[in-house]
N, C-alpha and C positions, 0 to 999 in steps of 0.2 A: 456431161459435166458443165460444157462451156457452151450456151443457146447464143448464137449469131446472131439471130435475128433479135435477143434485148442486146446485145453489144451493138449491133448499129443503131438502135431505139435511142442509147444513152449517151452514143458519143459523140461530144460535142465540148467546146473550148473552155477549161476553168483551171483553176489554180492546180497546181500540184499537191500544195497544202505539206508540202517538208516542213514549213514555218508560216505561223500565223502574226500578223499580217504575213504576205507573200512580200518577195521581195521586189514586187512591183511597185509597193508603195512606200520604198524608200524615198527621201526627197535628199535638196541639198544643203535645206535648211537646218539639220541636223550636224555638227559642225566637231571639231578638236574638243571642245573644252567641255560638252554634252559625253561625247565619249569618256574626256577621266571622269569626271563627276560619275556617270554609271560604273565605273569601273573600280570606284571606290566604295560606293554603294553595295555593289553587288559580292563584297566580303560578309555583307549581313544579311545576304538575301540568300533562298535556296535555288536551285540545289547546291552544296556545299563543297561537291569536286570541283576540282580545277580540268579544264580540257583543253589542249592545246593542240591548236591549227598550224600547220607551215605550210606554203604556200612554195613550191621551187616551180617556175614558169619556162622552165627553159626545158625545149624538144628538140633531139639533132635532126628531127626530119619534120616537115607536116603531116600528120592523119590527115587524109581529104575532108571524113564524117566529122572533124573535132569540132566540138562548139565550147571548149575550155578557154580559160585566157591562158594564153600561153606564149611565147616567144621563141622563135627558129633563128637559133646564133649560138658560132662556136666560139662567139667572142671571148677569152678568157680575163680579159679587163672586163668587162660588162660583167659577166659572171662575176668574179671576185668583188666588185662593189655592191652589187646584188648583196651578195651573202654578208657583206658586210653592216652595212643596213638592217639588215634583219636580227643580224646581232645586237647591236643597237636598239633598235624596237624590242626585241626582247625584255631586255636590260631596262629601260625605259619603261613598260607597262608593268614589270614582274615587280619595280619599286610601289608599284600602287594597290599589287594584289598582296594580302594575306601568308602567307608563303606555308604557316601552318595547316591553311585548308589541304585535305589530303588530294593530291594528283589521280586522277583516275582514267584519263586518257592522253596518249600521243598521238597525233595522223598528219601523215605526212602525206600533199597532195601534188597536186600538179597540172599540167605539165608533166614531167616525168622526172621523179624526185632520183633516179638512178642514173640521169644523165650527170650527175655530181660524181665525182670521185669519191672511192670511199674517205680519203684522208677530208675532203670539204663535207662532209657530211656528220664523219664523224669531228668535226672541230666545232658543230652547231650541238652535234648532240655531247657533247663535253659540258659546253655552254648552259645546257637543259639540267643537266647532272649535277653542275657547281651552283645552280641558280633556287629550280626545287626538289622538291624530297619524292625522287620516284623510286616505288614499292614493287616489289616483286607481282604485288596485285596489278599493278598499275599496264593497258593495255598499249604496246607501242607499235604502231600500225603503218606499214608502209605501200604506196602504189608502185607497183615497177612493171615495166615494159623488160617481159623475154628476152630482147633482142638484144639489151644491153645488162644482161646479167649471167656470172660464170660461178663455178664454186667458190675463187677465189674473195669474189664480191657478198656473196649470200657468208662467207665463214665471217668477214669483218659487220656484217650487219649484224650475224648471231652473238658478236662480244659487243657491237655495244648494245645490246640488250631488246632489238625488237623481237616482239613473240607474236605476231601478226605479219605472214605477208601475199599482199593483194596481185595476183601475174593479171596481166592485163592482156590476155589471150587475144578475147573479141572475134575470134572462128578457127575452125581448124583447117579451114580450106584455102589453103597457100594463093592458090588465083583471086578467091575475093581479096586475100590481103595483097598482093600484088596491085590491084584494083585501087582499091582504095590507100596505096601508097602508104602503107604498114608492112613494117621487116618484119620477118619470120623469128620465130625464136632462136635467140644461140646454140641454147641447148635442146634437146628432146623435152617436152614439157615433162612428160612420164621422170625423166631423170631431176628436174628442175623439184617436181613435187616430192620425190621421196626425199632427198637431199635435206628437201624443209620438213618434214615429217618427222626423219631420223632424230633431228635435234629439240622436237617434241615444240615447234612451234608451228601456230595457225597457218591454214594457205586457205583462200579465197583465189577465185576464177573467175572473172569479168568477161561479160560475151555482148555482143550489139546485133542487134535483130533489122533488118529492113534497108539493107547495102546494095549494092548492086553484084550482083552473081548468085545472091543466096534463093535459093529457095526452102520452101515446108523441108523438103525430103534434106536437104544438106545442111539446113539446120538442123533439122532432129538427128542427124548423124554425128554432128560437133557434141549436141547434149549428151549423146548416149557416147560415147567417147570419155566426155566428160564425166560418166558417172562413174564407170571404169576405173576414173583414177581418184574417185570419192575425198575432191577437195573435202574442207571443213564445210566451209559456205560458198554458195553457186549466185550468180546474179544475171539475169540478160535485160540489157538496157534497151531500151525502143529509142532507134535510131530519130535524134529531132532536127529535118531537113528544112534550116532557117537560113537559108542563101541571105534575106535583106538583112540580120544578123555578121552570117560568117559567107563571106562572098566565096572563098575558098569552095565551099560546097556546092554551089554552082556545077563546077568539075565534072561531078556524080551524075549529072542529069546528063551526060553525053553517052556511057555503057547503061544509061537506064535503070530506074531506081523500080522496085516492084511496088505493085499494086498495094490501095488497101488491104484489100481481100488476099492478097499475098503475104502482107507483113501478120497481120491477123490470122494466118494459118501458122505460120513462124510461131509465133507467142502462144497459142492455143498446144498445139504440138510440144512445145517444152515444156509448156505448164505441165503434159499431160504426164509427158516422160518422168518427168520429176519426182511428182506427185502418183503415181503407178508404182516409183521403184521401191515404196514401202523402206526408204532411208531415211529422205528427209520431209522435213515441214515446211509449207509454204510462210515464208514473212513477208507480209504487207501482198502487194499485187506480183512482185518480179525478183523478190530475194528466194531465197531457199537456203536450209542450216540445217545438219545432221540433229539427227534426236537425243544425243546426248551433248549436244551445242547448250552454252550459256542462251543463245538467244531462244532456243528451241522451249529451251527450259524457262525463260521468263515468259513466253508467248502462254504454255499450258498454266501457268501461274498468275498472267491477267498483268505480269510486271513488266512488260515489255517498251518501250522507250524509244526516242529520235530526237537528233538533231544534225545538224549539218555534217555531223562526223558521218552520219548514216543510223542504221537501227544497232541498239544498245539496250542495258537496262536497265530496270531504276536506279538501284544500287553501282553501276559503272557511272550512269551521266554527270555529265558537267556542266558549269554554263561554257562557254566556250571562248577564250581568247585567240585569236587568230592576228599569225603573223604574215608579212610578204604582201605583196601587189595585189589587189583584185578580194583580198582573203578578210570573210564577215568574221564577227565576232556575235554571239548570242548571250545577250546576258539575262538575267531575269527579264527586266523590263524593258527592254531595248537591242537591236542589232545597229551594227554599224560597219561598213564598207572600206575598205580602204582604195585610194587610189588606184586606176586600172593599169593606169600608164605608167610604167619601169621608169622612165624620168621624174615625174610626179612625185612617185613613191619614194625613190631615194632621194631628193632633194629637201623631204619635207625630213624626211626621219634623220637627215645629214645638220639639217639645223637644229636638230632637238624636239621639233615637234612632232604629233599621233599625224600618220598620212589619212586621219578620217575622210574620205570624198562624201559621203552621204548615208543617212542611218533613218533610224526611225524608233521614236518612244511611244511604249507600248502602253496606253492607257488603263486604267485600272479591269471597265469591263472588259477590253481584249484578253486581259491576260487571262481573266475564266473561257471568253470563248476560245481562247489558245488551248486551255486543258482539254474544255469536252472533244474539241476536235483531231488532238492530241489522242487522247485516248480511244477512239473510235478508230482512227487511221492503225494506229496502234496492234490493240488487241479484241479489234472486233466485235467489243461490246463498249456498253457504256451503262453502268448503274447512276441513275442521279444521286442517290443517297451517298455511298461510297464516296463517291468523287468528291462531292459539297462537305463530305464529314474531312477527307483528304483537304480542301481547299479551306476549310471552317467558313464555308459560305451554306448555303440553304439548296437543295433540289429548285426550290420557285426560283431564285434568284440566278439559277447557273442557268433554266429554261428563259428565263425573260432578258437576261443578258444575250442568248444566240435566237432569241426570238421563234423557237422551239413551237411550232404547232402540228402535233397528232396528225389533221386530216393534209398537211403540207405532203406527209410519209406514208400516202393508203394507196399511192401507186406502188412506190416499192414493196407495200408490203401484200398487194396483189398480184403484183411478179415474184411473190416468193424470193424478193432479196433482203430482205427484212422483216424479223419477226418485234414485234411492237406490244409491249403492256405500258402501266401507270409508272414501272419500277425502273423499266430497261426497255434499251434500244442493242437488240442482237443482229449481229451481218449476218446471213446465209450463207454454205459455202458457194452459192452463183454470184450470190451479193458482194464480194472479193472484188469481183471486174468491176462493180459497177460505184465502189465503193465512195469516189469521191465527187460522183453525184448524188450520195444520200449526203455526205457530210455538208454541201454546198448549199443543202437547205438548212442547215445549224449556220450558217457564215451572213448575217443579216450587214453587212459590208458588200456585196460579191457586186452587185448590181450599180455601185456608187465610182464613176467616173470612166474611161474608155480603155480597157487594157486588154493585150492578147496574150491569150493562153494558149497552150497546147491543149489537144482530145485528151477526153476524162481517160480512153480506154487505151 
């Protein structure tokens, strides 16, 4: 299923492509008052959900692997002005958005959104309640680390109303997390999942590939483990070892981090497990969703969707407003950052103002090369017609916009990782790995200025 030898043919340093532009090419020049202006804007622009980001930075411990922004303090003044801030921005953005547009997503990130109390958690999600109109459709999603979650905690998140929740596993192998200075779960996870089960709300399972102690075989034994206790949705994240980034990680290089050829039997081996057990459907390169999953089901329907929240579908997406430190916002034609720095961030939002640090406006042709690539990362094909009658632009015009040429795509399509007419561009199932170096030749940007990427693969 997985040919090694085109995985190392293809891999090699480019965008990730979550969002187009990346968000390498945010600048600083993009400022406060470019953000409300889009922000007002974007009441009459689609898509017409609202999504909303929260941003809690605060860990009682460091992950060594973590490459999030995030903050290690039990400061409880530091913390309570945090949250108070955020209240605040809140309050402050939600006066400029529409309130009648329907709410279609909550996510909650982090750091570790369950280091909160549940009374501080629930006093923001009160705040969401009294502010917009969330529907029982409406998806409310949370990250939480096992180590600080008991029945007690999981019963006050099911009143205030999440029906998504994300355990942040990352192995089952107690010595790697020892290793990598990750507590073990409170509870049995087995007990942690039916718990959320019983009360007829999502669980997702997050796992990281390429640590120090894992290998192929104790990887694939975490996977098969994990299927056992058949989360909703499964994800294994490729561990990204950026010491000049997060110096923390550094740390790792002392018990020795595995080989390429190591982490790439990791990733191969899950994929295979996954995809063998005849449950679920692969999403994108490293998701996985049960077969009668909402995602499972817009992926066979060609409606399947992303954005910073993660993969979603048409019909859930949102543009996305994002609250807290570090936390984008995606709107039609524009992202925007906020400050990374906890001081920064509350000082700006203490005086009244948007903590925007830096953003970027998405020009008219971008926003078509944002769809086709959109769509391709997506659901693995791409009709030019479809999309151009979706976009009310022209098949010529969405190709000359990504600068789209035929014989750019006859390697791929002589590796059998894409098949190629006048009509459509279809992935192969080999063409999954290789995926965002076929898109990288739709991106007539990719080559303009000096930035580092992570491997395609």
């Amino acid at each position: 299923m997985i040919d090694h030898k085109l995985i190392a043919k293809y891999d090699k340093p480019l965008p990730r492509y979550t969002s187009y532009p990346p968000a390498t090419s945010f600048h600083n020049g993009y400022g406060t008052e470019e953000f409300r202006e889009h922000v007002l804007a974007s009441n009459e622009q689609n898509p017409q959900g609202i999504s909303l980001y929260l941003h809690i930075p605060f860990c009682p411990r460091l992950c060594l692997y973590c490459g999030c922004n995030t903050l290690i303090t039990r400061q409880d003044e530091l913390i309570e002005r945090y949250l108070q801030a955020l209240k605040k921005e809140i309050r402050m953005v939600a006066g400029w958005i529409d309130l009648s547009r329907p709410l279609t997503q909550i996510h909650w990130g982090g750091g570790t959104p369950n280091a909160l109390s549940a009374e501080q958690l629930g006093s923001i999600m009160a705040l969401l309640n009294e502010t917009f109109h969330i529907q029982s459709s409406t998806e409310v999603a949370i990250e939480c680390n096992p180590a600080h979650l008991d029945h007690d905690y999981l019963e006050a998140l099911f009143q205030m109303g999440f029906n998504r929740i994300s355990l942040g596993i990352q192995d089952f192998n107690e010595e790697v997390l020892k290793t990598v200075h990750r507590d073990v779960s409170k509870l049995p996870i087995e007990e942690l999942t039916q718990a959320i089960k019983d009360r007829g709300v999502g669980v997702n399972y997050d796992f990281i590939y390429g640590l120090p102690g894992q290998t192929e075989a104790s990887f694939g034994a975490t996977i098969e483990r994990a299927l056992e206790l058949q989360p909703d949705r499964l994800v294994t994240f490729s561990y990204a070892h950026v010491p000049w980034v997060k110096p923390h990680q550094s740390a790792l290089e002392k018990p020795g981090l595995p080989s390429a050829d190591e982490k790439l039997a990791m990733f191969t081996t899950a994929y295979r497990i996954m995809s063998e057990s005849g449950q679920y459907d692969a999403i994108g390169l490293d998701h996985f969703s049960k077969h009668g999953d909402e995602l499972s089901k817009a992926l066979r329907a060609g409606q399947l969707h992303r954005n910073f929240q993660g993969y979603c579908t048409r019909e859930t997406t949102g543009q996305v407003y994002a609250f807290g430190m570090s936390a984008i916002s995606q709107l039609y034609d524009s992202y925007a950052q906020n400050h990374k720095n906890i001081k920064q961030y509350m000082e700006a939002i203490e005086a009244g103002l948007p903590a925007t640090e830096k953003g970027y406006h998405i020009a008219p042709d971008e926003l078509l090369i944002k769809e086709v690539i959109t769509e391709l990362m997506c659901n693995n094909r791409l009709n030019w017609k479809e999309l151009a009658d979706r976009l009310q632009s022209s098949p010529d015009q969405l190709k000359q916009s990504t600068a789209y040429r035929p014989e750019k795509m006859q390697a791929f399509v002589a590796d059998e990782l894409l098949e190629l007419s006048d009509d459509e561009l279809r992935i192969t199932e080999s063409g999954r790995f290789t995926i965002r170096n076929i898109v990288a030749e739709l991106d007539p940007k990719l080559n303009n200025g000096q930035q580092r990427f992570s491997k395609s693969i």
